[in-house]
BALO-852088 format. One line per 2 residues: their letters; for each residue x, y, z of N, C-alpha, C. Coordinates in Angstrom, 2 decimals, decimal comma. Layout:
<nodes>
a = X Y Z X Y Z X Y Z | ...
</nodes>
This chain:
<nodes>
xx = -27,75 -15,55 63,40 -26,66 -15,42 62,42 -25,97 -14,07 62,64 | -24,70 -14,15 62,97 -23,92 -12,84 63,18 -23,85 -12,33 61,76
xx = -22,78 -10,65 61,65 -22,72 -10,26 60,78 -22,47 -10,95 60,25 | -20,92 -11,34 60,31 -19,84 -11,53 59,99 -20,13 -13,06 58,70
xx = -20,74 -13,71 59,39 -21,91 -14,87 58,71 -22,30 -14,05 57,33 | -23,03 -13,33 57,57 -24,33 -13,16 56,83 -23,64 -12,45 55,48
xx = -22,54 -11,55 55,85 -21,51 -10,61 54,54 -20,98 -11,73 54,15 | -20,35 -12,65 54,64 -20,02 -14,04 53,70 -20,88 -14,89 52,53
xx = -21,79 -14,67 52,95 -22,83 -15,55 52,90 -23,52 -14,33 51,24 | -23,32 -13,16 51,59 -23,51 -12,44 50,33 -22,09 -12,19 49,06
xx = -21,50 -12,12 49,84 -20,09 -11,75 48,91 -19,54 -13,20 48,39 | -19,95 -14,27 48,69 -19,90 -15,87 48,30 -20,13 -16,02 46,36
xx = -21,75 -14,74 46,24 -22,30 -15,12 44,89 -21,28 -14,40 43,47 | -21,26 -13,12 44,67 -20,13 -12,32 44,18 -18,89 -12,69 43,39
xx = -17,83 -13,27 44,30 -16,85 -13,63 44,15 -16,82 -14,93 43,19 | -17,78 -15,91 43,03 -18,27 -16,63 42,11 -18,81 -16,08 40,40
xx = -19,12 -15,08 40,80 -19,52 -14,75 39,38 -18,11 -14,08 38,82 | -17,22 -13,65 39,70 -15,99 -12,62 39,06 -15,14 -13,92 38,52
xx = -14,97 -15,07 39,29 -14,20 -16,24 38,75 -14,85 -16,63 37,64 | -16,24 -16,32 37,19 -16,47 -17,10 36,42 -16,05 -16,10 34,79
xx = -16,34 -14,82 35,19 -16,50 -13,87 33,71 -14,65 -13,66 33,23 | -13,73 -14,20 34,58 -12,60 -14,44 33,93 -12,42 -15,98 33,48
xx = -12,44 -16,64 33,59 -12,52 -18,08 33,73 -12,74 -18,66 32,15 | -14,38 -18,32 32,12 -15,09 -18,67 31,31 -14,16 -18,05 29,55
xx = -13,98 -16,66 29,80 -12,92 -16,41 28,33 -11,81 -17,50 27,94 | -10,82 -17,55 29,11 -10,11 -18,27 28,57 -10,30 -19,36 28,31
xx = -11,65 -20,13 28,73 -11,71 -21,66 27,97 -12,46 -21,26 26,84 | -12,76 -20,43 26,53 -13,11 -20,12 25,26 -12,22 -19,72 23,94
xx = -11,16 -18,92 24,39 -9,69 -18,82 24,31 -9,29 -20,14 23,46 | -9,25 -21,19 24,40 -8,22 -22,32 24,26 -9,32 -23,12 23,51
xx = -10,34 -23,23 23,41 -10,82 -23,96 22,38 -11,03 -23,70 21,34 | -10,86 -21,58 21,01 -10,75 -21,56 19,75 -9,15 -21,34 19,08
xx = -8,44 -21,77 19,97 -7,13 -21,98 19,32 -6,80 -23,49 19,29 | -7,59 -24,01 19,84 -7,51 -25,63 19,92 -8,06 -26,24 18,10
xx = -9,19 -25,56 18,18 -9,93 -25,78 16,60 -8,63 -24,72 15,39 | -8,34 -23,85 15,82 -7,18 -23,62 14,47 -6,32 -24,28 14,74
xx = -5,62 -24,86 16,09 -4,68 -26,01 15,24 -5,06 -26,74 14,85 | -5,90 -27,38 14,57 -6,27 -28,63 14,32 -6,75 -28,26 12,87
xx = -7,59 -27,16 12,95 -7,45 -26,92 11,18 -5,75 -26,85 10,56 | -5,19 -26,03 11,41 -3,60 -26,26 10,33 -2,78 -27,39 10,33
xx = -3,42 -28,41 11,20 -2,62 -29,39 10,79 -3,50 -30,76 9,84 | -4,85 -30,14 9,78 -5,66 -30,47 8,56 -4,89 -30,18 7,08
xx = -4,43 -28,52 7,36 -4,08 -28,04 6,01 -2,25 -28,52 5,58 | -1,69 -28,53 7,08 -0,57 -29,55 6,49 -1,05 -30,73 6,20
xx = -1,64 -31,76 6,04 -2,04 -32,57 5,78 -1,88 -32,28 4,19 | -2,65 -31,57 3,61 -3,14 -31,66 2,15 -1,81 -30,86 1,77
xx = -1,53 -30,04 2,01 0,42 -29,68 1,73 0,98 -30,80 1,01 | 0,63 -32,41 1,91 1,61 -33,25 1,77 1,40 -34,52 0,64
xx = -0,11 -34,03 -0,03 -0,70 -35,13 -0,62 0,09 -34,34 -2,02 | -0,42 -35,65 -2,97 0,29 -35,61 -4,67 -0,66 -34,55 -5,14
xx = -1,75 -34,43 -4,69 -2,83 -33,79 -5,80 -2,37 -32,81 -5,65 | -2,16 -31,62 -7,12 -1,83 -29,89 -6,79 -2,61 -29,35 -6,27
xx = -4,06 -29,73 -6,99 -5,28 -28,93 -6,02 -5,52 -28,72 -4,89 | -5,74 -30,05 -4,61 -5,56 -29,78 -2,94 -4,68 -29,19 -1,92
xx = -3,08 -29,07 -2,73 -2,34 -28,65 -2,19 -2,67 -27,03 -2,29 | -2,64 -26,35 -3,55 -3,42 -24,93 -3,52 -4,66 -24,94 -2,75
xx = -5,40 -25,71 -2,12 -6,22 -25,48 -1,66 -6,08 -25,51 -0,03 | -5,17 -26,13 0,12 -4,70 -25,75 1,61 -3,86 -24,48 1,62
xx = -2,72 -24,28 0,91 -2,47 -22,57 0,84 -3,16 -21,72 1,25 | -4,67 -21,62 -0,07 -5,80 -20,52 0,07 -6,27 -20,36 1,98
xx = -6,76 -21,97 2,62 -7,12 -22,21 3,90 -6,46 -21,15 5,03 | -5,23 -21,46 4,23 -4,04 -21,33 5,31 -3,85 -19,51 5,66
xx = -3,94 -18,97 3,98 -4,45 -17,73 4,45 -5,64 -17,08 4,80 | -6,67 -17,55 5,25 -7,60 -17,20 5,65 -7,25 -17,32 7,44
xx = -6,99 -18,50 7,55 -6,01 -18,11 9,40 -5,52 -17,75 9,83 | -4,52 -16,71 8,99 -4,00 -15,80 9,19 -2,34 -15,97 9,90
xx = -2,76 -15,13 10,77 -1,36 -15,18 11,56 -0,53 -16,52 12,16 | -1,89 -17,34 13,04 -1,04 -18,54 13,19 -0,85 -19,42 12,18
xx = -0,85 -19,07 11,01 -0,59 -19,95 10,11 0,62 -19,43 8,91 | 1,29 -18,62 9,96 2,69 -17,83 9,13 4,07 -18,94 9,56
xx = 4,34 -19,67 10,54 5,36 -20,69 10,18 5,34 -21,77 9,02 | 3,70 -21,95 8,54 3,84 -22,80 8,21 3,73 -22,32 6,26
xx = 3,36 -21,55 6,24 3,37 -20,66 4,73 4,94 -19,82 4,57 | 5,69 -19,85 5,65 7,13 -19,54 5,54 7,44 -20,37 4,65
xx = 7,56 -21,81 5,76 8,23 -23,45 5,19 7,35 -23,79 3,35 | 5,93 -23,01 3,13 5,96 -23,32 1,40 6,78 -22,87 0,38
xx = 7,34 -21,73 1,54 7,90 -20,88 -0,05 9,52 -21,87 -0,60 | 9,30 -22,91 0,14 10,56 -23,58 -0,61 10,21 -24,39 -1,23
xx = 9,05 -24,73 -1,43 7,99 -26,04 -1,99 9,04 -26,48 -3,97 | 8,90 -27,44 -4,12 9,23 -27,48 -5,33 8,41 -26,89 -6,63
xx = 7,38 -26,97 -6,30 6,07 -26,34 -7,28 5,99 -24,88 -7,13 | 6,47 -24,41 -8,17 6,29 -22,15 -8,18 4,70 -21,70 -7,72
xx = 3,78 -22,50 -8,12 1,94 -22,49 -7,70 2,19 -21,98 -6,25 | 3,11 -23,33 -5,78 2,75 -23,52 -4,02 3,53 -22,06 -3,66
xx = 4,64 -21,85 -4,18 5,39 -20,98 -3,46 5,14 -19,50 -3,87 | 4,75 -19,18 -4,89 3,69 -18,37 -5,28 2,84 -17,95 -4,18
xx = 2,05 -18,89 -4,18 0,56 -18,82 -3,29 1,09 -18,70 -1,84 | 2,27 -18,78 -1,28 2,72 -18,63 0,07 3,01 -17,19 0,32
xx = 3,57 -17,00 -0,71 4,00 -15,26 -0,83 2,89 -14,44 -0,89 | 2,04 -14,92 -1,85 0,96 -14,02 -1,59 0,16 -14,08 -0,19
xx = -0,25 -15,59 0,67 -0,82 -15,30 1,80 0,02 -14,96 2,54 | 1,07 -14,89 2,42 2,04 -13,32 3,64 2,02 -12,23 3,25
xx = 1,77 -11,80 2,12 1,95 -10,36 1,78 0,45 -10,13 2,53 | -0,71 -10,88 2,22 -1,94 -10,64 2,71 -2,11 -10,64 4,19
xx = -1,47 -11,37 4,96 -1,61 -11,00 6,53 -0,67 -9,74 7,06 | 0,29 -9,01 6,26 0,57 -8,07 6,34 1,72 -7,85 6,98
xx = 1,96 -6,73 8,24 3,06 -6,47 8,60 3,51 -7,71 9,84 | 2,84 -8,52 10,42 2,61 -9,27 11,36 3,54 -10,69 10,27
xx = 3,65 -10,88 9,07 4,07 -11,42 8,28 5,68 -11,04 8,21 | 6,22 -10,31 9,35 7,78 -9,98 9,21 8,59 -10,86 9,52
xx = 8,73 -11,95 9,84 9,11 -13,00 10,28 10,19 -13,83 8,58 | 8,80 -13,61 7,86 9,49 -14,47 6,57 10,16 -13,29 5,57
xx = 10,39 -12,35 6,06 11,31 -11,15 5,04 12,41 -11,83 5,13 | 13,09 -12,80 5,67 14,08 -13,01 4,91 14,07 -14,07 3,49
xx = 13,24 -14,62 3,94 13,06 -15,95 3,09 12,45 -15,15 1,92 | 11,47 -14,34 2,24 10,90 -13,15 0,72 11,90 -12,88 0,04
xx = 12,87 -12,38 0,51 14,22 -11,03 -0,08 14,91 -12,75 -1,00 | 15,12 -13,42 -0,41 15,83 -14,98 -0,94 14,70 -15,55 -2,59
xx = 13,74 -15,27 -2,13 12,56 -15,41 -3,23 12,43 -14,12 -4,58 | 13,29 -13,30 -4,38 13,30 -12,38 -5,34 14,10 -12,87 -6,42
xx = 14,71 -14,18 -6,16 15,57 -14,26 -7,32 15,96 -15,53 -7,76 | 14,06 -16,20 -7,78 13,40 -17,05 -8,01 13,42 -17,28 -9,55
xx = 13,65 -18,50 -9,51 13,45 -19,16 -11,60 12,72 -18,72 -11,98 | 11,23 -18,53 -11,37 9,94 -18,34 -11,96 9,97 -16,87 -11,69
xx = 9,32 -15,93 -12,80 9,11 -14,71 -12,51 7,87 -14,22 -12,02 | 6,83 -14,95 -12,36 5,67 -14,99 -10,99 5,84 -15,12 -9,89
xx = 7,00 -15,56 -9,47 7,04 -16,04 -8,03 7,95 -15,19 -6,99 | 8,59 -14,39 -8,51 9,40 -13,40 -7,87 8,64 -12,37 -7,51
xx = 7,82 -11,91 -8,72 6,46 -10,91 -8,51 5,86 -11,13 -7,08 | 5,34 -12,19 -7,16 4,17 -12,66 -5,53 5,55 -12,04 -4,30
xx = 6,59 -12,72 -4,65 7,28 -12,06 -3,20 7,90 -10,82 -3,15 | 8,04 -9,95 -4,41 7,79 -8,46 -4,46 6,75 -7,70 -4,04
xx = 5,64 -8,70 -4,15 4,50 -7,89 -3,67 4,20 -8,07 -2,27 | 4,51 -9,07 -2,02 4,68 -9,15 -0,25 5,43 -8,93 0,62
xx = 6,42 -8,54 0,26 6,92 -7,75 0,85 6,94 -5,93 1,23 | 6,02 -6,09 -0,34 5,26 -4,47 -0,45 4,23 -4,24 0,40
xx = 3,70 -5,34 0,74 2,48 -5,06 1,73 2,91 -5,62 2,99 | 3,80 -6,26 3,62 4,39 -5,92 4,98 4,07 -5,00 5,11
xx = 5,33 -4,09 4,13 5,10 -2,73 4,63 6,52 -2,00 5,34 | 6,82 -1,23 6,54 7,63 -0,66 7,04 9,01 -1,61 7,93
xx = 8,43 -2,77 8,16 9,67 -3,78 9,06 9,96 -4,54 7,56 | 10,04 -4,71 6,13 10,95 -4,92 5,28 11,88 -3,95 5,04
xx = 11,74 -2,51 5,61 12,70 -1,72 4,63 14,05 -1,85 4,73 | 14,67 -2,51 5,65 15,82 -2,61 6,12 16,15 -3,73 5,35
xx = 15,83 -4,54 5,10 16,56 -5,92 4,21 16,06 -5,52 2,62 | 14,88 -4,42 2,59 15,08 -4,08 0,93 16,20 -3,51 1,04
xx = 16,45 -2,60 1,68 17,92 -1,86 1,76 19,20 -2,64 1,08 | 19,14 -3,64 2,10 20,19 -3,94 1,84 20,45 -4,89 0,58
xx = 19,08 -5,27 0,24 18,95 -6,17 -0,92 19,25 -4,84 -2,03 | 18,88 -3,92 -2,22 19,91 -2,87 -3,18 20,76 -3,11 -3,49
xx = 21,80 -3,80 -2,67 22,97 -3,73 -3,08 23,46 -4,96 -3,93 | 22,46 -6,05 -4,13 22,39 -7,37 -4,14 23,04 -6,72 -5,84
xx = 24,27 -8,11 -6,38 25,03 -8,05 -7,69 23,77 -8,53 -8,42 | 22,52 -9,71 -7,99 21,86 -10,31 -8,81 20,51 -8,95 -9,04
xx = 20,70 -8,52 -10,45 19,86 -7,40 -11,27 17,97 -8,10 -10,63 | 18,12 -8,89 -10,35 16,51 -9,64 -10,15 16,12 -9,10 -8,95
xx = 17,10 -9,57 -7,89 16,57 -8,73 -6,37 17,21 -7,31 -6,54 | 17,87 -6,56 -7,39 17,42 -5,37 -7,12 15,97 -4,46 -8,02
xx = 15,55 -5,36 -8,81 14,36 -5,14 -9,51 13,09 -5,45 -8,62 | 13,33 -6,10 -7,71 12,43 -6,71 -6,75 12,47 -5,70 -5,64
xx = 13,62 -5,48 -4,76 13,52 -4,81 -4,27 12,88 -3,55 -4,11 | 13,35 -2,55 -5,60 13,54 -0,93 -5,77 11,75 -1,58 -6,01
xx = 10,57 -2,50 -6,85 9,73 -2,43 -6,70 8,86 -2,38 -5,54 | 9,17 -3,23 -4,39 8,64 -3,46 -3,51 8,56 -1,79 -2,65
xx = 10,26 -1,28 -2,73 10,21 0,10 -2,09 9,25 0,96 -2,55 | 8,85 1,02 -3,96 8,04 1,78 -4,78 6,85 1,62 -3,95
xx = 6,10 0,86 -3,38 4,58 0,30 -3,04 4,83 1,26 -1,61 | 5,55 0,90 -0,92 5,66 1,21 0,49 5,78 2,94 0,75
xx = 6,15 3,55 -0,03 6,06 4,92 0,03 6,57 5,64 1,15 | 5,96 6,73 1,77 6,66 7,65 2,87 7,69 7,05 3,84
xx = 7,38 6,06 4,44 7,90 4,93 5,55 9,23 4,78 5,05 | 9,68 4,56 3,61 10,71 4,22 3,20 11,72 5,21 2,75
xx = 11,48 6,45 3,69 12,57 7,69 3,36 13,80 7,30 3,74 | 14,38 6,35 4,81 15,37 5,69 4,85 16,43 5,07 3,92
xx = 15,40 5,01 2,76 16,37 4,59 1,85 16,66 5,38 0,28 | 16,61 7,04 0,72 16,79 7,62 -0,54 17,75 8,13 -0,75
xx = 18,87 8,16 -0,02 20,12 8,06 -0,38 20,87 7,06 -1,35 | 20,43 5,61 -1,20 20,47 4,74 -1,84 19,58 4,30 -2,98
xx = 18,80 5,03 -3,05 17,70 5,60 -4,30 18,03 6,15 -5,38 | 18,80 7,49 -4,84 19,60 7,89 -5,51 20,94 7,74 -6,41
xx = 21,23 6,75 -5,82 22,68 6,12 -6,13 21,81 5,40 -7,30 | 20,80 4,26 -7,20 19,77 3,14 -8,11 19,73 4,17 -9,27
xx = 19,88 5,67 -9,78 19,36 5,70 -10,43 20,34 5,69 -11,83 | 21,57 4,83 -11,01 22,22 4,87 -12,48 23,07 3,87 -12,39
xx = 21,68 2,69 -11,98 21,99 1,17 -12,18 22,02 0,86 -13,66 | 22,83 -0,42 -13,95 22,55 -0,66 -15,38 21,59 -1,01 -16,25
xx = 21,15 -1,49 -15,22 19,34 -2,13 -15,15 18,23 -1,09 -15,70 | 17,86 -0,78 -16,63 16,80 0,24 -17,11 15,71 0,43 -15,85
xx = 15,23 -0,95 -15,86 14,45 -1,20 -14,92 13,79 -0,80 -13,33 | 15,40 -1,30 -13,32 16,05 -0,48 -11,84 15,80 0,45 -11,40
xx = 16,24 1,59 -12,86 16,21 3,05 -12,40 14,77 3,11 -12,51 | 14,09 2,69 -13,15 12,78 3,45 -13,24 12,18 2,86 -12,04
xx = 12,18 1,61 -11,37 11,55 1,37 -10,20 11,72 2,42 -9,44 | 13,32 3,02 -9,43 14,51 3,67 -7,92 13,24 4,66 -8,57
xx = 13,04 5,64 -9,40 12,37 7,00 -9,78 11,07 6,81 -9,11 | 10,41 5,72 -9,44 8,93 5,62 -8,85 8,88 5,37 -7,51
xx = 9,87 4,96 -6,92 10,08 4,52 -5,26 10,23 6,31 -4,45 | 10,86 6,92 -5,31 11,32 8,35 -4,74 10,27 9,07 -5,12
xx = 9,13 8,97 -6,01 8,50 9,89 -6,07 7,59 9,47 -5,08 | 7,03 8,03 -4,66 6,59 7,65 -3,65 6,62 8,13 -2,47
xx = 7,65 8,01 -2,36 8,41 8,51 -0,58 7,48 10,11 -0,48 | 7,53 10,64 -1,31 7,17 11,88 -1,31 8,02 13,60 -0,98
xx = 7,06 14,47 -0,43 8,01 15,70 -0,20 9,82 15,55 0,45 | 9,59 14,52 1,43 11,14 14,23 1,88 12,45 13,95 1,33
xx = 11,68 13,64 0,00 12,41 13,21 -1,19 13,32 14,25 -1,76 | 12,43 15,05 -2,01 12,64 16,62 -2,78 13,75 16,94 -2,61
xx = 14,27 17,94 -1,30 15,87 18,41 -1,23 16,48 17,67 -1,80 | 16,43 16,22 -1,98 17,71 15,35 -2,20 17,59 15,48 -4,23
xx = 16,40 15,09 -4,64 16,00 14,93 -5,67 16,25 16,06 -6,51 | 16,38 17,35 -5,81 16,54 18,68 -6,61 17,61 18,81 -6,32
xx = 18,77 18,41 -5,37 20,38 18,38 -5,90 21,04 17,33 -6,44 | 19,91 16,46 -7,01 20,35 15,12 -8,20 19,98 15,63 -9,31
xx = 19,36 16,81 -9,71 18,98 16,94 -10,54 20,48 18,25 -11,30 | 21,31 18,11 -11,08 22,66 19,06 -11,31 23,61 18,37 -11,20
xx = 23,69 16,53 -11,04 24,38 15,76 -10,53 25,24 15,54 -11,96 | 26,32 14,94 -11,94 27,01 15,17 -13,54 27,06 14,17 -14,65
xx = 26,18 12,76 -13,61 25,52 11,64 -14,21 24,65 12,03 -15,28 | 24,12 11,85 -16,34 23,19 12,18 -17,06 21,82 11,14 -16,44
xx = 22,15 10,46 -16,50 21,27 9,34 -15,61 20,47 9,50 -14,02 | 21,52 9,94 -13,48 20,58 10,06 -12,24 20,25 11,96 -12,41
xx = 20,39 12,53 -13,21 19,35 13,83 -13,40 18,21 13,41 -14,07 | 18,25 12,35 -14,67 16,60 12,24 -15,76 16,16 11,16 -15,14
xx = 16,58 10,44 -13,69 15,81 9,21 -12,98 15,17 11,21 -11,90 | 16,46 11,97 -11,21 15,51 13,12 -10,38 14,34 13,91 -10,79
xx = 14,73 13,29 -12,56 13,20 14,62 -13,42 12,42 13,89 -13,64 | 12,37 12,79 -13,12 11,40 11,60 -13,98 10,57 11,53 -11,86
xx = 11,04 11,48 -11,45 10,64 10,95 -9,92 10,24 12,66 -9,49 | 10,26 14,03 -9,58 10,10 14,83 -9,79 8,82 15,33 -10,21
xx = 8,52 14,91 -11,59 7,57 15,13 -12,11 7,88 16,08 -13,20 | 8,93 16,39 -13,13 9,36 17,53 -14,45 9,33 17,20 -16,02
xx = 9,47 15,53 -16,19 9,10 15,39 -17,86 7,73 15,58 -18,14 | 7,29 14,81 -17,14 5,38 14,81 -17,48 5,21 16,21 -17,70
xx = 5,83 16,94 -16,78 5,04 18,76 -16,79 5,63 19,26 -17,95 | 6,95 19,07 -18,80 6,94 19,90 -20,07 6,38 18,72 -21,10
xx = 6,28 17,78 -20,98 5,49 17,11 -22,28 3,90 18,21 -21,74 | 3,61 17,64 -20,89 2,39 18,89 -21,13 1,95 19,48 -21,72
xx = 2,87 20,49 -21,42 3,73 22,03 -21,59 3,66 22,02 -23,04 | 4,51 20,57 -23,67 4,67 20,64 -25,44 3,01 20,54 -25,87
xx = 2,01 20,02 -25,25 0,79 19,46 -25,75 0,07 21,09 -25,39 | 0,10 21,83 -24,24 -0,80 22,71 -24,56 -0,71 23,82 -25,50
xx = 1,15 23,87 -25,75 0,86 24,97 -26,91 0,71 24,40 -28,30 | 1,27 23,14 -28,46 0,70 21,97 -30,00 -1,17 22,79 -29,79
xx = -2,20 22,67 -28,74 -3,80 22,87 -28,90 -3,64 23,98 -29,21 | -3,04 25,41 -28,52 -3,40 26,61 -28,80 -3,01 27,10 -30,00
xx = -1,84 26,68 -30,86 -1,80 26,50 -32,16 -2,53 25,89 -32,88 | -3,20 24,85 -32,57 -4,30 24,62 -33,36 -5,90 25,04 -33,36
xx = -6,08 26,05 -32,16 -7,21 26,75 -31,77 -6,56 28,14 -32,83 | -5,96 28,22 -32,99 -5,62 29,58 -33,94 -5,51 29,16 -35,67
xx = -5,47 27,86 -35,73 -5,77 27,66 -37,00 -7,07 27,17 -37,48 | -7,81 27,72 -38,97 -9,22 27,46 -38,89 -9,05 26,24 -39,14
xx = -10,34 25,87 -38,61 -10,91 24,45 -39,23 -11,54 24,22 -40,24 | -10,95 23,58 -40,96 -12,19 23,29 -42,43 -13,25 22,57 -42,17
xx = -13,59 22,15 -41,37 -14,79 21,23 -40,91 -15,72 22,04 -40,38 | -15,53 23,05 -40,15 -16,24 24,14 -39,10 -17,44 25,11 -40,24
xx = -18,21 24,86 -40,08 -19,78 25,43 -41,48 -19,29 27,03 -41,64 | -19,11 27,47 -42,28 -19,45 28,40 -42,77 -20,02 29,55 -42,50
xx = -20,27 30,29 -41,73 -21,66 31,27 -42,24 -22,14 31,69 -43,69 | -23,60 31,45 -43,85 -24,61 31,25 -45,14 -24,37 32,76 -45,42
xx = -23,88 33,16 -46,53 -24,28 34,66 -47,13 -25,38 34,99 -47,34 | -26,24 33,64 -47,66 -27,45 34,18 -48,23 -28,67 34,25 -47,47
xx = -28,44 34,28 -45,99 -29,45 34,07 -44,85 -29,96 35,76 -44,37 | -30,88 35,54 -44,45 -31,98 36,65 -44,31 -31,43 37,68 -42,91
xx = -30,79 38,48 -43,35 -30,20 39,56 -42,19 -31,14 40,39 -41,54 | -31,12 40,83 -40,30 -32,93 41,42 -39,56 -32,57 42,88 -40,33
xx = -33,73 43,45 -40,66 -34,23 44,60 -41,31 -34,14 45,53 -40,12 | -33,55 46,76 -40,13 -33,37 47,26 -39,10 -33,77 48,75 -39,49
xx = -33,97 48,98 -40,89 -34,27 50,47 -41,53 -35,21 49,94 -42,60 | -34,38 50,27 -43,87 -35,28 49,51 -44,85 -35,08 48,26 -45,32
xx = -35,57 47,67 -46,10 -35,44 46,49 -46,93 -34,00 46,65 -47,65 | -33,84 45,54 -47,69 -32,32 45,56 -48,57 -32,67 44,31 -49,86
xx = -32,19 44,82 -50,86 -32,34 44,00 -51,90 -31,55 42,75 -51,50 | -32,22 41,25 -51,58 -32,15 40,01 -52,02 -30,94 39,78 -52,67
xx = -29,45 39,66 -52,32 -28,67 39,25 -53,21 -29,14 37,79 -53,67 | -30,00 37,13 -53,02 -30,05 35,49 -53,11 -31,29 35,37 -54,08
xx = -31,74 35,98 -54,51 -32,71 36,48 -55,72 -32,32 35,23 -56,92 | -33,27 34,76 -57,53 -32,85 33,75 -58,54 -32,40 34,54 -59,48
xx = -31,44 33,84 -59,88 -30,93 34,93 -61,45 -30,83 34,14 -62,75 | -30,90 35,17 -63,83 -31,85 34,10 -65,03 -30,76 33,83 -65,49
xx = -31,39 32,54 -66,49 -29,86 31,52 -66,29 -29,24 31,97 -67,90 | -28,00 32,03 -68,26 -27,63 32,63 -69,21 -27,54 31,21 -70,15
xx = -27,83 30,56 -70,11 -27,75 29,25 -70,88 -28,77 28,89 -71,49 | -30,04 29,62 -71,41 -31,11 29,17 -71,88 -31,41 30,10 -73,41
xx = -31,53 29,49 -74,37 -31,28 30,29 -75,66 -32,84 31,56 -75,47 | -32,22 32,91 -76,00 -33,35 33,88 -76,44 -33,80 33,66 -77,29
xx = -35,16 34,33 -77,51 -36,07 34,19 -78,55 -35,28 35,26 -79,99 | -35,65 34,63 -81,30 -35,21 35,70 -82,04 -36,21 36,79 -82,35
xx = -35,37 37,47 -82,50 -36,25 38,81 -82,81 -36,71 39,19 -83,94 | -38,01 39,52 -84,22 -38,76 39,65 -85,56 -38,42 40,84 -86,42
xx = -37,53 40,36 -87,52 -36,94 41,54 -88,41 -37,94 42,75 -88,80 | -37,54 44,25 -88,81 -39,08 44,80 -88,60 -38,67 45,64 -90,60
xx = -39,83 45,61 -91,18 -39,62 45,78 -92,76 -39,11 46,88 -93,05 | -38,07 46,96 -93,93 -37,90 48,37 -94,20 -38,37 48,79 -95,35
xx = -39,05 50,12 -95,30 -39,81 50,86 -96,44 -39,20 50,84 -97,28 | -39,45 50,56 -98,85 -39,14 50,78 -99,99 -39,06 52,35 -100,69
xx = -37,83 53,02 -100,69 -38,38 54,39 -101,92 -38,61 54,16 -102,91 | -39,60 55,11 -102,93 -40,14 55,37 -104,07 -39,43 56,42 -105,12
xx = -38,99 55,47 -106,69 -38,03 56,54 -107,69 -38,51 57,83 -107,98 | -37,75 58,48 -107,90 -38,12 59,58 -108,54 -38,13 59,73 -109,75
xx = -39,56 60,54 -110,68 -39,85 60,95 -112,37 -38,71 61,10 -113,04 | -38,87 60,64 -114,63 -37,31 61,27 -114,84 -38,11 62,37 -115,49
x = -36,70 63,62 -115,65 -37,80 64,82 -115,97 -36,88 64,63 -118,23
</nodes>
């Protein structure tokens, strides 16, 4: 047997085992994506039956699969039942930013009949996360008061990521919407330090409104209500308390020289009648002779 034989003949087992440790993944691969489709088209299945339960119960399924199962929890959120479409919003808010696909159909769901359902897709869009901020953006501007209540909330959750939109934060804070503004305040205090420059030249702005959405997102009311509460205590640390005991006058003070008379001495009681006193006789004179 020449070399040339014999290095074949070794590098044969070789080259067999390298085909196999690639090989072998991907049919492993494809059969476990073979078994989730076949579960999601289990769970469309029950989507399509009358029972609600079951239908919430393919939802729940559906988010547990996660990602490949985001076309098809898109297509619930139009479901006729608020449960189903509800429960769609929430399993996208739960698979997360990978869930960016249905931000549009979310931002469309903010201004939903049901106000649970608007909630669930406020909140999922809060937990995307950073690839909604651009259609919250622009949903700001939305005339319907619902998606901008939805929105300025959702911005609120998302925090730093969403410094992009505090220019237009600013403007929210003197929406007509009470609401509004206080979301726009909690969204900016969110965002954090980046906020600040902008927030401390809103706070001189000639709106009365968007200076008390910059002192409210700021932190400046909380700090003088404070402010009013710690000097309300120290005024009342300076006034006595009537509840507060006494010191006893009549408690035994340490003897440090001599004895000191007992002010706490029983004293006799003036109410108790005295004895009378025994009239003492007076001598009779004796007349004098007549002469």
């Amino acid at each position: 047997m020449d070399n040339n034989t014999r290095k074949k003949l070794i590098l044969a087992p070789k080259i067999a085992f390298i085909c196999l440790s690639v090989i072998l993944p991907l049919i492993g691969s494809v059969k476990a994506q073979t078994a989730i489709n076949t579960e999601i088209i289990a769970q469309v299945e029950k989507l399509r039956d009358t029972d609600k339960i079951k239908r919430l119960e393919a939802v729940r399924e559906l988010r547990k699969i996660g990602v490949p199962a985001i076309p098809i929890l898109t297509a619930a959120l139009e479901d006729k039942e608020q449960q189903i479409r509800g429960g769609a919003a929430f399993a996208l808010g739960a698979i997360g930013p990978e869930a960016k696909t249905a931000i549009p159909q979310l931002i469309t769901m903010l201004k939903d009949e049901d106000e649970q359902v608007r909630l669930d897709a406020a909140v999922a869009l809060r937990r995307i996360g950073s690839p909604a901020v651009s259609a919250l953006t622009e949903a700001l501007k939305d005339e319907n008061v619902l998606v901008r209540r939805g929105a300025t909330f959702a911005l609120a959750g998302i925090g730093a990521e969403a410094q992009q939109t505090i220019p237009i934060l600013i403007e929210m804070l003197s929406d007509n919407d009470e609401q509004v503004r206080l979301n726009a305040s909690i969204a900016l205090r969110g965002i954090g330090a980046t906020a600040t420059p902008a927030l401390t030249e809103a706070l001189q702005h000639k709106n009365p409104l968007i200076r008390k959405g910059a002192a409210i997102a700021l932190g400046q009311i909380n700090t003088e209500i404070s402010q009013v509460r710690n000097q309300q205590n120290q005024r009342d640390n300076l006034r006595p308390n009537p509840c507060v005991t006494r010191p006893n006058i009549c408690a035994p003070r340490p003897n440090i020289c001599t004895p000191r008379p007992n002010i706490c001495n029983p004293r006799p009681n003036i109410c108790v009648p005295r004895p009378t006193p025994t009239p003492t006789p007076i001598p009779r004179r004796t007349p004098l002779p007549k002469t």
